[in-house]
Each structure stands twice: as C-alpha cells, then as structure tokens.
C-alpha positions in Angstrom: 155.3 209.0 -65.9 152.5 206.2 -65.4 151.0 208.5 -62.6 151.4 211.5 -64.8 149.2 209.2 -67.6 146.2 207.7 -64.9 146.1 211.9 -64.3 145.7 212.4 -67.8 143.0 209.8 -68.5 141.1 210.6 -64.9 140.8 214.2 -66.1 139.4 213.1 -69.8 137.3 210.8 -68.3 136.2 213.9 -65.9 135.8 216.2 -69.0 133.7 213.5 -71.1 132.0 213.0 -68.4 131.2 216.6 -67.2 130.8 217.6 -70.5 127.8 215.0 -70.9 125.9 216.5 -67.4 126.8 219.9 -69.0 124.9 219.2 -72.5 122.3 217.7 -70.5 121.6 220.7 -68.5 122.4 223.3 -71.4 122.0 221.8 -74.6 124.3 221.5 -77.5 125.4 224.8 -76.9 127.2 224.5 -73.8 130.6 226.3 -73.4 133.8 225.1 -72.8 134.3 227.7 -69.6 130.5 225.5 -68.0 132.6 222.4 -69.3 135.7 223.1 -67.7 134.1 224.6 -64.5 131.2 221.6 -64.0 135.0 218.9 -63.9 136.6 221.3 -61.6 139.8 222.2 -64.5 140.8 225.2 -66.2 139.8 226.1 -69.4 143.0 225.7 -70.6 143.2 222.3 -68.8 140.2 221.6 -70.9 141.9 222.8 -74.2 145.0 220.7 -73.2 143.0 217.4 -73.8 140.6 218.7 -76.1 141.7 221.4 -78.9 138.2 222.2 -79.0 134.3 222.2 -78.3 134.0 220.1 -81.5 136.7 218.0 -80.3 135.4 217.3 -77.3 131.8 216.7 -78.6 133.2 214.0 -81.4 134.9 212.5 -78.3 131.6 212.4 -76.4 129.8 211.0 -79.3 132.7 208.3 -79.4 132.4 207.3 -76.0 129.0 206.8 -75.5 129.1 203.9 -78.9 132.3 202.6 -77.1 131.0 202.2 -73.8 128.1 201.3 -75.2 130.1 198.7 -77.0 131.9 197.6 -74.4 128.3 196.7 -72.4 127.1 194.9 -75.4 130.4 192.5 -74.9 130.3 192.1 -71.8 126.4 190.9 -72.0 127.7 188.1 -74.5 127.4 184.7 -72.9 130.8 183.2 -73.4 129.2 179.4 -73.6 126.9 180.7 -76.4 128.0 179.6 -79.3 124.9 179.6 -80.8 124.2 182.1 -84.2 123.1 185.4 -82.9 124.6 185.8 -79.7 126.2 189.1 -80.2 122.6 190.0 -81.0 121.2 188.9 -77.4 124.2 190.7 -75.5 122.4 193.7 -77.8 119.5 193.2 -76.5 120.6 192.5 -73.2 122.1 195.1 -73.0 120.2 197.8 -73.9 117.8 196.1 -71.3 120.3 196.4 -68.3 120.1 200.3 -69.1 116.6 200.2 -68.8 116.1 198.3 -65.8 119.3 201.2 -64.1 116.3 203.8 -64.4 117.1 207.3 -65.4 120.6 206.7 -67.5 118.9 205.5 -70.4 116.9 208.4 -70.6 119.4 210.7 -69.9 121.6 208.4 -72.3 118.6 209.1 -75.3 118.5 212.6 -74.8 122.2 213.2 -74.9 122.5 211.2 -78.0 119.7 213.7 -78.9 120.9 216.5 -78.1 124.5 215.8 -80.1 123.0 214.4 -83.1 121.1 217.8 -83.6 124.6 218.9 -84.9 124.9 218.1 -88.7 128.6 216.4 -87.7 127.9 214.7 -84.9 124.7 213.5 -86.4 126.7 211.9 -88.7 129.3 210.4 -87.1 126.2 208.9 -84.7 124.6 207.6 -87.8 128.3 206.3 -89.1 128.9 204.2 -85.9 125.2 203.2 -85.5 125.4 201.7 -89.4 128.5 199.9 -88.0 126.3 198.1 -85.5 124.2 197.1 -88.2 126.3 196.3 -90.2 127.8 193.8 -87.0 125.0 192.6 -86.6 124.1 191.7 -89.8 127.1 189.3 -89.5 126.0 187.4 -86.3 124.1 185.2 -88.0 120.7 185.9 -88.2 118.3 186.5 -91.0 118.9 190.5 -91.4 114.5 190.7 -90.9 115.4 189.6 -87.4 118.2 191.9 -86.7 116.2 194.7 -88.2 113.2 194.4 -85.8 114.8 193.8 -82.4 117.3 196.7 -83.4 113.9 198.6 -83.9 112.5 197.2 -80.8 115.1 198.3 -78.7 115.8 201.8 -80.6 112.2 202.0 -79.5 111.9 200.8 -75.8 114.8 203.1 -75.3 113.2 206.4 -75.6 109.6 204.9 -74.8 110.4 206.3 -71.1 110.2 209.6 -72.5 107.0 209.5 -73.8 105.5 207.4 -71.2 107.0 207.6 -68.2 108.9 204.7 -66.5 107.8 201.5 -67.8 106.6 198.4 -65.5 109.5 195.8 -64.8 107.3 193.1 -65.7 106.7 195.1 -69.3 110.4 195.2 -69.6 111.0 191.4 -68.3 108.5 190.5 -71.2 109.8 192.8 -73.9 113.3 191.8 -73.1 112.5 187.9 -73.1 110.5 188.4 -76.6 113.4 190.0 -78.2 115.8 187.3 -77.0 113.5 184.6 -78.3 113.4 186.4 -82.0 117.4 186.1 -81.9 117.0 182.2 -81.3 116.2 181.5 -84.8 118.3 182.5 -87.7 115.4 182.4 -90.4 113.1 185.3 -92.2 110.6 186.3 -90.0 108.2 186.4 -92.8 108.7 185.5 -96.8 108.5 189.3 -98.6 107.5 189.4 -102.1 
C-alpha cells in the first residue's frame, strides 16, 4: 500500500505540476485532455485525483502559497530570535526566486493567469491576506511589513516589465529590505 500512496502523490505532484506548464502555455483555459496528456495520464487518471478543472485549479493555487510557504520557512534563520525574522525569510525568499531567473516570472504570470478567475482570485487574495495577516504578528510595526511586502510584490513582476534585473540591483534591493525588518518601529509618524 505505501508504494501504491508515493504513486498516488508522484502523479498529483505530476498533474500540479503539468497543469502549471499547461496554463502557462494556454492560459486559464486549458483542458483537462492538454492537462492529462502534457503529465503523460489518462484523462480519467486526471479525474481520479482531481474531480475537476476547478479542482485541480484550487489545488494549483494552493500549492504555489504552500510551497511558497514552505520557502519562506526554510529561509528563517533558526538562531534569529530577533522580532521580524519571519519577515526576512519573506524577503529572502522571494529573493532566492529572483536570483533562480525565469521561475519567478513564470511563478507571476501563473499566479496571473489563475487569479483572472473570479474564485481563484479569491482564494489568492484569501491566502495572500493570511500572509499579512502573519506578518503582521512577527513583530514589526505593520508600516514596515506593509512596504517590504510591497517592495517585494513589486521586484517580483519588475522582470516583466523590464527585463532581467542586475544581480547587484537585486543584492542591494534585497539587503535594503532586510535592513527595514531590523527595527520594529513606524517608519514614519502619520497624522
């Protein structure tokens, strides 16, 4: 039975991740049949771990926050201890999928491409408040968390607009952004 489970989750994981090339190439429209056939299954193979193409689209949408997630944790500095170090993993992050090249665009324009369905739009929007909303717990003056959220939201599709952008730009940016988590305090006293 365990080999009959590590089948199971290989062949989700090759659906999710078949099914993110295929909405890349085809938009939100995509087909299961261009799904099924760009992971090598059946379409009822497909339909066996997804009931369906908004199934499997809600399940894209989920991984890309969990794995997402999961880099975020895995960029926290375990001897930090310091207020806003979920914050930095953030940053870093978001960074490291910069610096791989063409993922994080890709990455953007998938998240794109989904959210221009009313309910996946706002499930992203649900799990992307979540973040904030985590964030806003780390410590640090919500001002803060706001900008280098902003910041990154921003350098993230900047390659799609500009072009690749210089290592040493995104060595600076990322160091800038790391500094702004250091302190806890109001960026600036609003009236």
């Amino acid at each position: 039975m365990t080999g009959q489970i590590r089948d199971a989750a290989r062949t989700r994981r090759a659906l999710l991740d078949a099914a993110a090339r295929s909405v890349g190439v085809h938009g939100a429209g995509v087909t299961l049949d261009v799904v099924a056939r760009e992971a090598g299954v059946s379409k009822g193979g497909l339909m066996h771990h997804f009931g369906s193409k908004d199934e499997l689209l809600t399940a894209l949408v989920d991984d890309l926050f969990e794995e997402f997630a999961r880099a975020v944790q895995e960029q926290v500095d375990p001897d930090d201890d310091a207020p806003g170090k979920l914050l930095r993993g953030y940053v870093r992050a978001t960074f490291d999928e910069l610096e791989r090249g063409s993922d994080a665009v890709e990455q953007t324009t998938l998240m794109a491409t989904l959210s221009s369905l009313p309910g996946l739009a706002r499930r992203s929007q649900d799990r992307y408040r979540r973040w904030n909303e985590t964030l806003a717990g780390d410590g640090v003056d919500r001002q803060r968390v706001l900008l280098v959220l902003r910041a990154c939201d921003g350098v993230s599709i900047a390659p799609l607009f500009e072009g690749a952008i210089e290592p040493d730009e995104l060595a600076d940016t990322r160091e800038l952004l790391l500094r702004l988590t250091r302190d806890t305090g109001p960026l600036v006293e609003l009236l």
